[in-house]
Z-matrix of the N, CA and C atoms (Angstrom, degrees):
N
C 1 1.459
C 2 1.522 1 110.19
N 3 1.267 2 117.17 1 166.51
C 4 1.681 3 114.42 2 -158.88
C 5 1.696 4 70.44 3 -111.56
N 6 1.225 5 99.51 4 162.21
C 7 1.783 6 137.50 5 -179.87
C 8 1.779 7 99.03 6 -47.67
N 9 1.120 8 118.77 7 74.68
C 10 1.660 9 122.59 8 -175.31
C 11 1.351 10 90.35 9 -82.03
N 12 1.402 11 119.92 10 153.26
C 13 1.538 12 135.02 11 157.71
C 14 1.884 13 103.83 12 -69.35
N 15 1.355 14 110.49 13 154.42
C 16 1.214 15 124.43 14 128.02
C 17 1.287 16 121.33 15 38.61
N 18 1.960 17 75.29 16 -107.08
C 19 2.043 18 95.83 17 166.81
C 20 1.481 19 117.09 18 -56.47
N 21 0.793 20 113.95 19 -65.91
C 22 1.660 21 109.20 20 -178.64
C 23 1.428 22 121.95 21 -46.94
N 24 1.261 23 137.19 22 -52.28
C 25 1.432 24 122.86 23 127.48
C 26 1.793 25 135.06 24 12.38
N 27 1.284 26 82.81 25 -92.59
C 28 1.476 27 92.60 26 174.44
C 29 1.667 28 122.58 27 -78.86
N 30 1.437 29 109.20 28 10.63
C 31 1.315 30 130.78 29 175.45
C 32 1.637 31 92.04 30 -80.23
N 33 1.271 32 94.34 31 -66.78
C 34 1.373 33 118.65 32 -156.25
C 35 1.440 34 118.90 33 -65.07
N 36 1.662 35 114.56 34 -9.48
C 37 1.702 36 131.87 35 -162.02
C 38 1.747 37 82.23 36 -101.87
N 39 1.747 38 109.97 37 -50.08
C 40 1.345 39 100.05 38 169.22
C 41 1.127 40 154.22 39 -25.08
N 42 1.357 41 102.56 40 -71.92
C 43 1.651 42 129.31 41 158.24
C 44 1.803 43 122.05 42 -37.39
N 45 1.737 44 104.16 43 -55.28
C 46 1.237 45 126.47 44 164.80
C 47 1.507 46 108.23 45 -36.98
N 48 1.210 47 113.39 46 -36.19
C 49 1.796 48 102.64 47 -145.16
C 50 1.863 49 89.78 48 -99.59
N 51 1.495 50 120.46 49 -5.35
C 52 1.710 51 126.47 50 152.17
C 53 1.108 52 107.67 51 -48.87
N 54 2.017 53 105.89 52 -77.49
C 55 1.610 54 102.71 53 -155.32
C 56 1.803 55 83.68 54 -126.49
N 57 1.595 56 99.76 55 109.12
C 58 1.519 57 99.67 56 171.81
C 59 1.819 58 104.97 57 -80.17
N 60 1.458 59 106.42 58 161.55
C 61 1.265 60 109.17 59 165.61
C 62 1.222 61 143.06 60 -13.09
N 63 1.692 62 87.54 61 -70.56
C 64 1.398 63 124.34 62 -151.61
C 65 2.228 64 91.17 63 -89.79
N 66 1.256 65 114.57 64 -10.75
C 67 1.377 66 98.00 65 -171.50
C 68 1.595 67 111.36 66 -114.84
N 69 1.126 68 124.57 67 159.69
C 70 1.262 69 137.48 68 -165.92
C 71 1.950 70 96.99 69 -73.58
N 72 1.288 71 141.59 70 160.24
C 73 1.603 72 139.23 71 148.73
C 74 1.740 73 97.54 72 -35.86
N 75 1.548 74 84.26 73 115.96
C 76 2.144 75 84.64 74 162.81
C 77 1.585 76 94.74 75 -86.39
N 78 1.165 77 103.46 76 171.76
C 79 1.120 78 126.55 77 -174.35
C 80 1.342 79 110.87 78 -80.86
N 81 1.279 80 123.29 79 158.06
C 82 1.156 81 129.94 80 -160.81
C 83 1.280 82 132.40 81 -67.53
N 84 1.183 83 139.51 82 -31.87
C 85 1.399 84 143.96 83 109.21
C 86 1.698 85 123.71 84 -12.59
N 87 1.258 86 118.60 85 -42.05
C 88 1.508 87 103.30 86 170.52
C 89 1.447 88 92.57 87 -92.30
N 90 1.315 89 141.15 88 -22.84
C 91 1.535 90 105.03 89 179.22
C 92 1.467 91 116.51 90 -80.33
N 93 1.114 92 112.12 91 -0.57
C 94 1.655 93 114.57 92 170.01
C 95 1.099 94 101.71 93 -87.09
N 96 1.162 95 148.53 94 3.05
C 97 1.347 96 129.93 95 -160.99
C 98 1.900 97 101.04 96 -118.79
N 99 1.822 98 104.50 97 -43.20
C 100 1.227 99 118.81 98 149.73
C 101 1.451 100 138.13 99 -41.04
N 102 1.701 101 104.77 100 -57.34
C 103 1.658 102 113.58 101 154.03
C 104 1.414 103 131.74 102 -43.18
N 105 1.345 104 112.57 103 -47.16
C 106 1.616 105 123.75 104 161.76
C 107 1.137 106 110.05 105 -65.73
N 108 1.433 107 125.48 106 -44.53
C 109 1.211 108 94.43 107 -175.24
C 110 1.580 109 122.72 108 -80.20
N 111 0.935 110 119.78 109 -19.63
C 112 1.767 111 133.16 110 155.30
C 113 1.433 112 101.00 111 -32.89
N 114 1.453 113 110.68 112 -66.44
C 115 1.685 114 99.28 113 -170.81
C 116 1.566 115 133.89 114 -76.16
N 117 1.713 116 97.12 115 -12.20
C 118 1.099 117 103.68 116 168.20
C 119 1.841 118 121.82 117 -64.41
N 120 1.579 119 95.14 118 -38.41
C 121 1.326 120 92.48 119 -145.24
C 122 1.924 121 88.65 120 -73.14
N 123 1.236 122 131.12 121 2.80
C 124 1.579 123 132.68 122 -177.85
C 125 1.569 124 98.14 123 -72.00
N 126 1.504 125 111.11 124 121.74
C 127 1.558 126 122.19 125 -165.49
C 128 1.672 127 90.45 126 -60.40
N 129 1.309 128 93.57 127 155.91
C 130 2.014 129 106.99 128 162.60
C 131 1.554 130 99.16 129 -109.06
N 132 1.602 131 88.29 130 161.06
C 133 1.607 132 88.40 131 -175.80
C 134 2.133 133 95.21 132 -75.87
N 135 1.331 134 106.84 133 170.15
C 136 1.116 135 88.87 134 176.50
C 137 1.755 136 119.84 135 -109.44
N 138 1.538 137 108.32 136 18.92
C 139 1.435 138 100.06 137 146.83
C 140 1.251 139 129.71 138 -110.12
N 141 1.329 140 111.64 139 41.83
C 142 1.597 141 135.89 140 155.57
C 143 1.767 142 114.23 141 -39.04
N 144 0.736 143 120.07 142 131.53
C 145 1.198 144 146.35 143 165.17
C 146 2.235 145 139.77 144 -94.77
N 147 1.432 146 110.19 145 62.51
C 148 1.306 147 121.63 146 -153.00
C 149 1.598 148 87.22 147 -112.27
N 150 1.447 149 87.82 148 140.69
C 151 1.761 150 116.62 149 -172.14
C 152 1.905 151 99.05 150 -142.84
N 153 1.084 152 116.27 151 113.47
C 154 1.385 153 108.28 152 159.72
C 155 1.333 154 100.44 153 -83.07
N 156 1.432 155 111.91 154 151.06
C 157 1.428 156 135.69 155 167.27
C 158 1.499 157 125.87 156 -133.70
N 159 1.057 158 114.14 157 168.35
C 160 1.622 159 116.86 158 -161.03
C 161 1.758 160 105.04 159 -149.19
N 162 1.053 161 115.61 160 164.22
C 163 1.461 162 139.24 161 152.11
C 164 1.699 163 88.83 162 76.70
N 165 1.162 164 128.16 163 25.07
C 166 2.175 165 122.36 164 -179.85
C 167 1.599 166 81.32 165 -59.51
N 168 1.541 167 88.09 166 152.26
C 169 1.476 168 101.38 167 165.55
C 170 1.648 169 130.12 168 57.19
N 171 1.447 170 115.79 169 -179.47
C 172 1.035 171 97.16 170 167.50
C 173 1.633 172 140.03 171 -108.34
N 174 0.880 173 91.90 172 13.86
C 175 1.918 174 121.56 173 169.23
C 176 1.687 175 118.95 174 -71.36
N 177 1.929 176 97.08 175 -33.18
C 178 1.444 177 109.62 176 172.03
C 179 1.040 178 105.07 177 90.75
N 180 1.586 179 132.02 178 9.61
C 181 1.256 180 119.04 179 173.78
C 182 1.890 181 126.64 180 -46.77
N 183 1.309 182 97.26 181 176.51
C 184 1.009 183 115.88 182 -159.70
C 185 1.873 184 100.71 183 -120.80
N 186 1.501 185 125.67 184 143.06
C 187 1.351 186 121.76 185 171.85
C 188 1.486 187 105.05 186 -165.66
N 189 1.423 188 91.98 187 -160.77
C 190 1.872 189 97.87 188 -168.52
C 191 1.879 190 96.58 189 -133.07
N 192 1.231 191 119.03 190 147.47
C 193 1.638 192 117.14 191 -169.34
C 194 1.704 193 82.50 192 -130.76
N 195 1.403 194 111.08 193 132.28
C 196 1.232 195 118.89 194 -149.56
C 197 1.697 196 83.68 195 -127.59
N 198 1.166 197 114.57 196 165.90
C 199 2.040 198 101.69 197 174.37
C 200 1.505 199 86.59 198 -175.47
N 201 1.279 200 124.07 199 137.21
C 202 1.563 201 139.17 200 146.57
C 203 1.474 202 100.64 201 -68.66
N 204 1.333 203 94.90 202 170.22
C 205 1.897 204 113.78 203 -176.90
C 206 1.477 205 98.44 204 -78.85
N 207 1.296 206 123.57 205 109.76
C 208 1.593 207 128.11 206 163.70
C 209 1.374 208 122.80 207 123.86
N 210 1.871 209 88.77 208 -24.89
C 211 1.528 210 100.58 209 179.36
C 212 1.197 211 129.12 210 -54.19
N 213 1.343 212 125.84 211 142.00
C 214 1.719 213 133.14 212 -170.65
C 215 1.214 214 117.44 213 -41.73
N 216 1.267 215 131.16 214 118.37
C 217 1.535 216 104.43 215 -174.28
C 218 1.861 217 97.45 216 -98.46
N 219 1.548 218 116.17 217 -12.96
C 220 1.802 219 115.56 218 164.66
C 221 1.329 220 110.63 219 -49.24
N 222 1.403 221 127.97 220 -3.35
C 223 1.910 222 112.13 221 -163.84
C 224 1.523 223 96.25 222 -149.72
N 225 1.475 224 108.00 223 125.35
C 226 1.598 225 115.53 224 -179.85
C 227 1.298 226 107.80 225 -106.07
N 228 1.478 227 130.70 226 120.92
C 229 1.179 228 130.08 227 165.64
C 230 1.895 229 112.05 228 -80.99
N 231 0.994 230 127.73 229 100.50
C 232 1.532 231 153.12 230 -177.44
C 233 1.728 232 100.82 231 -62.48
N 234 1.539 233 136.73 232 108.12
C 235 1.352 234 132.04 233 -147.71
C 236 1.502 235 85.84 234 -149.05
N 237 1.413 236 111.88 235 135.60
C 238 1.677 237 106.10 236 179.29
C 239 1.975 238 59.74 237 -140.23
N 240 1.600 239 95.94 238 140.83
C 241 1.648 240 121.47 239 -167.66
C 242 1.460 241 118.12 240 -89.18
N 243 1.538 242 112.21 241 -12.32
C 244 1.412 243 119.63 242 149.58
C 245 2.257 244 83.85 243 93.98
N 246 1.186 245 98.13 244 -175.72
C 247 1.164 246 114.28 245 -165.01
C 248 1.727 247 128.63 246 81.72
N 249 1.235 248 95.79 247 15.03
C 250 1.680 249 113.08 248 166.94
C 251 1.610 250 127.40 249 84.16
N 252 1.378 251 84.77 250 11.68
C 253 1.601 252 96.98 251 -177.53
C 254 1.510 253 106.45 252 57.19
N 255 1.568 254 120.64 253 44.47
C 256 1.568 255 152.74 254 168.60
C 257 1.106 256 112.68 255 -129.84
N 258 1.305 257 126.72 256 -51.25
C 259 2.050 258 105.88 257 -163.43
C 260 1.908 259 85.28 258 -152.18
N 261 1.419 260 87.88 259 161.89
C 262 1.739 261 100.96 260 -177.73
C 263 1.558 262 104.06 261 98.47
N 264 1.255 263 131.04 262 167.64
C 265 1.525 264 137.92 263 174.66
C 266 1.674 265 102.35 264 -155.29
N 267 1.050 266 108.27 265 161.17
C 268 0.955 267 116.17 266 158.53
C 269 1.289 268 150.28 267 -17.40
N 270 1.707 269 91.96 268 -56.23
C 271 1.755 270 112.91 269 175.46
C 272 0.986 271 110.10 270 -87.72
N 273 1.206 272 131.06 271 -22.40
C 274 1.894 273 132.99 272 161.40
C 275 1.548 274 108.83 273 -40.15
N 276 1.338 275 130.10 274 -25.57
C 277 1.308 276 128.99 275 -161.24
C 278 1.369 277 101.22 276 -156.17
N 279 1.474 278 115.33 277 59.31
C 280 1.297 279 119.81 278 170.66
C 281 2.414 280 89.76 279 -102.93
N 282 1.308 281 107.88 280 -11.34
C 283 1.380 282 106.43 281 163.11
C 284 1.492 283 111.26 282 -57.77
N 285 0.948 284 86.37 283 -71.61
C 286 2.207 285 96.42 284 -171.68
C 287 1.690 286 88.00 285 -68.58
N 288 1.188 287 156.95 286 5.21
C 289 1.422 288 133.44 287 174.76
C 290 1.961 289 98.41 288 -96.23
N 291 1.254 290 94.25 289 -30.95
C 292 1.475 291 92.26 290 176.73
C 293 1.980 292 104.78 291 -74.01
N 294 1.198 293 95.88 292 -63.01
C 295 2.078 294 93.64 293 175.31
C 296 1.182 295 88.99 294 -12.83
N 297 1.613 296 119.16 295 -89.27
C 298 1.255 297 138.47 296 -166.15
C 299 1.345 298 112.44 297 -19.30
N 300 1.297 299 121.75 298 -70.92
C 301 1.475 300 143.63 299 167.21
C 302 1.530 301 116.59 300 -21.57
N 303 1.629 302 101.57 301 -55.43
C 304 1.487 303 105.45 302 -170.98
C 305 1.742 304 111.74 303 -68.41
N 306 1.567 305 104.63 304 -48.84
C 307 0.964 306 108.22 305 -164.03
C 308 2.032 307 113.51 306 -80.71
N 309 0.811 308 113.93 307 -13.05
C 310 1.062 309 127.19 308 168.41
C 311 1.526 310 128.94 309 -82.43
N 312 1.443 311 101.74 310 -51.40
C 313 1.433 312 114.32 311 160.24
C 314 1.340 313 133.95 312 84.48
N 315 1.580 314 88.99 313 47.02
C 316 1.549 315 127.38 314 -144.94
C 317 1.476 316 112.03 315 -142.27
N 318 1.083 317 151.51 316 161.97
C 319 1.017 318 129.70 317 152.84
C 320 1.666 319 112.78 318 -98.20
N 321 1.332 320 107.53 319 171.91
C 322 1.621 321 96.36 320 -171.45
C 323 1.732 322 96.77 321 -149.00
């Protein structure tokens, strides 16, 4: 491997610990379960701000309202977390919902 930083490293031990080498694609259910847990285990800052919520819309969905310390609570940034509406949740990326949060200045 060429001289990786750090991050890339532990990027890269990440990813690994989905689809190791040595194992065949698990099935889809354990790679969701693997994927989450990848994103879980990425520390939050700890003046994070997490609200489950219920009944958005009219379908009744269900989500997570994520907010940095200060952030606007007049302006909602609206975030569907990408991964195909297949693998990832919500709480996997309550990290990047806060980023989001700060820099925007909104809650999301």
């Amino acid at each position: 491997m060429l001289n990786e930083s750090a991050e890339v490293q532990r990027v890269r031990k990440m990813y690994d610990s989905l689809l190791p080498d040595d194992e065949q694609e698990p099935e889809l259910d354990e790679l969701r379960r693997r994927y989450d847990a990848m994103c879980e285990s990425l520390p939050l800052p700890s003046d994070v701000e997490v609200e489950e919520v219920r009944g958005i819309g009219t379908a009744g969905a269900s989500g997570l309202l994520v907010r940095a310390p200060g952030a606007g609570r007049d302006r909602t940034v609206v975030w569907l977390h990408s991964g195909g509406y297949v693998i990832g949740s919500a709480h996997g990326y309550r990290g990047m919902g806060y980023a989001v949060s700060r820099a925007a200045d909104a809650e999301v």
